[in-house]
C-alpha positions as a LaTeX table, in Angstrom:
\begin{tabular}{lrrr}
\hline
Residue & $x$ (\AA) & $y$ (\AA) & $z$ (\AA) \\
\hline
Unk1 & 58.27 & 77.28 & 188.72 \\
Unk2 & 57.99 & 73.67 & 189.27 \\
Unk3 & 55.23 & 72.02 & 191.49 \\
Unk4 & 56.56 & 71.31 & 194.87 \\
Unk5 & 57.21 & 75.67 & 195.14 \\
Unk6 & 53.98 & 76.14 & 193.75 \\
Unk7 & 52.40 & 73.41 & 195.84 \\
Unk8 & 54.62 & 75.02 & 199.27 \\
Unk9 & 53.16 & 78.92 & 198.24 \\
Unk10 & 49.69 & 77.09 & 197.71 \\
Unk11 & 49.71 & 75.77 & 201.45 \\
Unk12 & 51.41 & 79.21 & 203.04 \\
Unk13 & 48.22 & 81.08 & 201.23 \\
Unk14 & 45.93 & 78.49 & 202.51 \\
Unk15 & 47.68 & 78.77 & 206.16 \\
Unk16 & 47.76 & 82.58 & 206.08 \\
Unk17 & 44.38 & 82.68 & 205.28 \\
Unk18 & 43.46 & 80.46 & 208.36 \\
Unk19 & 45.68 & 82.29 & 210.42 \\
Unk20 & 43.75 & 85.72 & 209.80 \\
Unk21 & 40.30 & 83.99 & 209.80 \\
Unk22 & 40.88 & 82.72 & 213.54 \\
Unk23 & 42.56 & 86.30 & 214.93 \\
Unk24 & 39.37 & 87.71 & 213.45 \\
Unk25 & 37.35 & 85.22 & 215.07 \\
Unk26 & 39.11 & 85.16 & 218.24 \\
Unk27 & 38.64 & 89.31 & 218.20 \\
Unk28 & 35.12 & 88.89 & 217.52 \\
Unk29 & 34.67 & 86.81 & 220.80 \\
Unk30 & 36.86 & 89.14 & 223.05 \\
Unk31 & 34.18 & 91.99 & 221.79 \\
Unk32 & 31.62 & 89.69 & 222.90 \\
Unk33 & 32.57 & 88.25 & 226.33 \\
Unk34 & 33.96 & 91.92 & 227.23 \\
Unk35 & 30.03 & 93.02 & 226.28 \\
Unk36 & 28.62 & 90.44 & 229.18 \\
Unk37 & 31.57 & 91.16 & 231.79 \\
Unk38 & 29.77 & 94.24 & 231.64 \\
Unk39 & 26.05 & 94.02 & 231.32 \\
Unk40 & 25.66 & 93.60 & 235.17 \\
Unk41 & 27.12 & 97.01 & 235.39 \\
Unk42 & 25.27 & 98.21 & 232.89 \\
Unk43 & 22.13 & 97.11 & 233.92 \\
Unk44 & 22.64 & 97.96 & 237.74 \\
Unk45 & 23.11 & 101.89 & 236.71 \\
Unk46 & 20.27 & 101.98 & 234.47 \\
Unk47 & 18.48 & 100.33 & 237.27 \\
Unk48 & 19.52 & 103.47 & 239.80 \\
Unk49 & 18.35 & 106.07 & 237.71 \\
Unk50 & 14.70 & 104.74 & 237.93 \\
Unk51 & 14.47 & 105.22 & 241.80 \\
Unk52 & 12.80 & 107.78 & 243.30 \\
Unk53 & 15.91 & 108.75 & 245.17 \\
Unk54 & 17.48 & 109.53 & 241.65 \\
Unk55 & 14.68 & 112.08 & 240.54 \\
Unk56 & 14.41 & 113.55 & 243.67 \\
Unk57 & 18.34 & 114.02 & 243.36 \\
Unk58 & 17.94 & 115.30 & 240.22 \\
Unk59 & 15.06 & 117.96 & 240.57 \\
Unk60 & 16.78 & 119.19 & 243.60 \\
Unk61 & 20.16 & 119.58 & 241.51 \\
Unk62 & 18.29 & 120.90 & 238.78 \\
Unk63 & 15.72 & 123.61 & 240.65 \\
Unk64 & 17.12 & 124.38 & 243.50 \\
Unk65 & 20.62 & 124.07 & 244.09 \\
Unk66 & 21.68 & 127.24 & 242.95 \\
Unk67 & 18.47 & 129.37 & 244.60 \\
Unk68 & 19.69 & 128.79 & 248.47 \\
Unk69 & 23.62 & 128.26 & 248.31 \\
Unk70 & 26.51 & 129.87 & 246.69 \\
Unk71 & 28.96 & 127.91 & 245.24 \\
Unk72 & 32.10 & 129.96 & 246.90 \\
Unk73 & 30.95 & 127.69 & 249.71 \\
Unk74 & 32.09 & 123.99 & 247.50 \\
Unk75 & 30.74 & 121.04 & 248.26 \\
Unk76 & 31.60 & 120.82 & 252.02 \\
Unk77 & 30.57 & 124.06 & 252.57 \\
Unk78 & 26.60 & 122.85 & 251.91 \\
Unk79 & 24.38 & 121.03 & 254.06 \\
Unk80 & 24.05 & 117.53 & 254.59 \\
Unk81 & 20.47 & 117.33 & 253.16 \\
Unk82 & 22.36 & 118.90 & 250.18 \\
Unk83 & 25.47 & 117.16 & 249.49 \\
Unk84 & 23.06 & 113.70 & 250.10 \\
Unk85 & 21.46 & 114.95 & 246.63 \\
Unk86 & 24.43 & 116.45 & 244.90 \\
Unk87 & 26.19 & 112.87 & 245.62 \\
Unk88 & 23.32 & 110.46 & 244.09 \\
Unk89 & 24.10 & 112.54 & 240.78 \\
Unk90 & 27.72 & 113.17 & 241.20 \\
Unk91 & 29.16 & 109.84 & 242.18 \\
Unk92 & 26.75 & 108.23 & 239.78 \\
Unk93 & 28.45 & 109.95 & 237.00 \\
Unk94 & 31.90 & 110.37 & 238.01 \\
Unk95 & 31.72 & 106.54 & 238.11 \\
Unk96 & 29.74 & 106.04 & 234.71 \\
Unk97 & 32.85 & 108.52 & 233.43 \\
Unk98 & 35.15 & 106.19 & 234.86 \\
Unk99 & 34.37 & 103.53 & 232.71 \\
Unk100 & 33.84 & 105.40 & 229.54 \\
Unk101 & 37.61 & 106.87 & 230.23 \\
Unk102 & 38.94 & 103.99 & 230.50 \\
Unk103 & 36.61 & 101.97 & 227.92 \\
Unk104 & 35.23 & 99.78 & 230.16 \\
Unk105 & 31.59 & 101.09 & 228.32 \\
Unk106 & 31.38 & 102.28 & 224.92 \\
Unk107 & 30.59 & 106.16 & 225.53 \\
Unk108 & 27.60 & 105.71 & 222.52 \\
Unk109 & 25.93 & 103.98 & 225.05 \\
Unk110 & 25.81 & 106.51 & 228.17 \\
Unk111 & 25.02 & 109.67 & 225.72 \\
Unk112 & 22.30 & 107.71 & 224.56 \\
Unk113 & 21.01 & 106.26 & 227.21 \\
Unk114 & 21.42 & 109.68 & 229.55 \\
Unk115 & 21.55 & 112.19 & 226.32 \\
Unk116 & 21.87 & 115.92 & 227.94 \\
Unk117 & 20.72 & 115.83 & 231.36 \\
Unk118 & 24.15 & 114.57 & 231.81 \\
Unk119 & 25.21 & 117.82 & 230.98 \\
Unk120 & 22.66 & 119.77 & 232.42 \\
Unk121 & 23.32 & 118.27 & 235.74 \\
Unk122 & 27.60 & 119.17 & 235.50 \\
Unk123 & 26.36 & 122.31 & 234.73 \\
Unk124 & 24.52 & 122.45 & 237.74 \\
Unk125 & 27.23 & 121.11 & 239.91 \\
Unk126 & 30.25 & 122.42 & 238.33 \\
Unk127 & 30.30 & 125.89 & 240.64 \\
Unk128 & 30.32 & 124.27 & 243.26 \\
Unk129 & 32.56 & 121.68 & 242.15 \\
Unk130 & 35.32 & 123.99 & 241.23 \\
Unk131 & 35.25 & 125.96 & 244.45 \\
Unk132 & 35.86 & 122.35 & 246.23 \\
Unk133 & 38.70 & 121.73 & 243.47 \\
Unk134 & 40.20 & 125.52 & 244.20 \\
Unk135 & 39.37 & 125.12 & 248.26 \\
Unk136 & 41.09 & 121.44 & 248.27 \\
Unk137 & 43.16 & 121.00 & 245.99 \\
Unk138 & 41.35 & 118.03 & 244.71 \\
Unk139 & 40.61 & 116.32 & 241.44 \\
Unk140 & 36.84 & 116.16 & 242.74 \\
Unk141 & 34.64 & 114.58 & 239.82 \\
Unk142 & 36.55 & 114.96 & 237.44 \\
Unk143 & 34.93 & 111.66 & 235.28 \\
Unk144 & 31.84 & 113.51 & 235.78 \\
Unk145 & 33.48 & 116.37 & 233.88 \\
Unk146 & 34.88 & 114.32 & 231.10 \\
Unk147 & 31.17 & 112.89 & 230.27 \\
Unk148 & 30.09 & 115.85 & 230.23 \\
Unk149 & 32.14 & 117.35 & 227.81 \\
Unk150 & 32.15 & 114.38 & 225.96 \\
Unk151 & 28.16 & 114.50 & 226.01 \\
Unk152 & 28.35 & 118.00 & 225.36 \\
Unk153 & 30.68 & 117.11 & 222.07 \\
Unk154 & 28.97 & 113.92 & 220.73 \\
Unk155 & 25.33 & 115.05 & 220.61 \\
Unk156 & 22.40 & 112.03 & 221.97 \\
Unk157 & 20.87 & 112.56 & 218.33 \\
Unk158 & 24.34 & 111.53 & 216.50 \\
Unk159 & 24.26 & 108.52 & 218.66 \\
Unk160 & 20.93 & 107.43 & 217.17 \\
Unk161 & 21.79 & 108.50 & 213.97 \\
Unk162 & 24.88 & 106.17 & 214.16 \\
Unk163 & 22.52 & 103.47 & 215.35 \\
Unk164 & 20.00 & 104.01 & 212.76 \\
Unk165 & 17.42 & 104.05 & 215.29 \\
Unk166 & 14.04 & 104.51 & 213.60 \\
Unk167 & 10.53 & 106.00 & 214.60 \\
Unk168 & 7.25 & 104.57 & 214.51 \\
Unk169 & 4.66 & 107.08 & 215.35 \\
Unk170 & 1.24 & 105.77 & 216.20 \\
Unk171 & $-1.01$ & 105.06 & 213.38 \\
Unk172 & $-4.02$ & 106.83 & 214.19 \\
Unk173 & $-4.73$ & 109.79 & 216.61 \\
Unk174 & $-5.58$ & 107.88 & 220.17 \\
Unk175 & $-8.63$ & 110.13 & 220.63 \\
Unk176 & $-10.07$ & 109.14 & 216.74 \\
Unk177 & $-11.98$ & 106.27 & 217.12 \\
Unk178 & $-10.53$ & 103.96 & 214.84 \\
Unk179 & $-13.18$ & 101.03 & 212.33 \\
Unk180 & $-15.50$ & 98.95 & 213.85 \\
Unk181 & $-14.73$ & 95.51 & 214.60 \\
\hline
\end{tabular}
């Protein structure tokens, strides 16, 4: 082989090399930006679920849903006082599903955040729900139903344990009076 062929393979090497250094890179900064297009989203629905609207939504859905209607009625067939509460939790999550169907939000990030109420709340729902879907012909939450099953299929705890999330339990019992100063 004589040098100007070794000297031309020498610079394709070098350039390929470049070449898969800056689509790496470039990757690496489309993960990034994507990450803060979203935050605000983020942020804003952790930022609903601390209202007092939300757990009042939520206990409702939770405790007494079921007690005082049947779900043969569907959603329109409850009261307004009702479907107000079944709504805060329902469109919530249908949208949240939304975004994880369509990876807008890494679904890690919901079942960790929200773990199993999310289920606990479709399961809640989901009578009534269907009767709406059968009644209407409708595809009526149907995110909602996705996270859940996808909740229901990728436990909260695998989540941390795919973080590596660790514990640090307090060091001393908080009623044991600890040395003196």
């Amino acid at each position: 082989m004589n040098a100007t062929i070794a000297l031309n393979l020498a610079t394709l090497a070098l350039s390929l090399t470049a070449l898969a250094i800056s689509i790496l890179l470039t990757l690496r900064q489309l993960r990034l930006a994507s990450g803060k297009i979203h935050l605000p989203v983020v942020l804003e629905a952790f930022k609903e679920t601390r209202a007092a609207a939300w757990f009042e939504a939520q206990e409702y859905v939770l405790n007494e849903l079921a007690e005082g209607h049947k779900p043969q009625d569907g959603y329109r067939g409850l009261p307004e006082h009702t479907r107000t509460h079944m709504n805060t939790i329902g469109v919530f999550y249908d949208d949240l599903g939304k975004l994880v169907a369509h990876g807008m939000i890494d679904q890690s990030l919901i079942i960790g955040a929200y773990g199993t109420n999310i289920v606990r709340l479709w399961d809640a729902v989901a009578p009534f729900v269907y009767a709406e879907r059968r009644q209407h012909g409708l595809h009526f939450w149907i995110y909602f139903e996705d996270l859940a099953a996808r909740t229901a299929a990728m436990h909260p705890e695998a989540v941390y344990a795919d973080l590596r999330l660790r514990s640090r339990p307090p060091r001393r019992e908080p009623d044991v009076p600890g040395p003196a100063a």
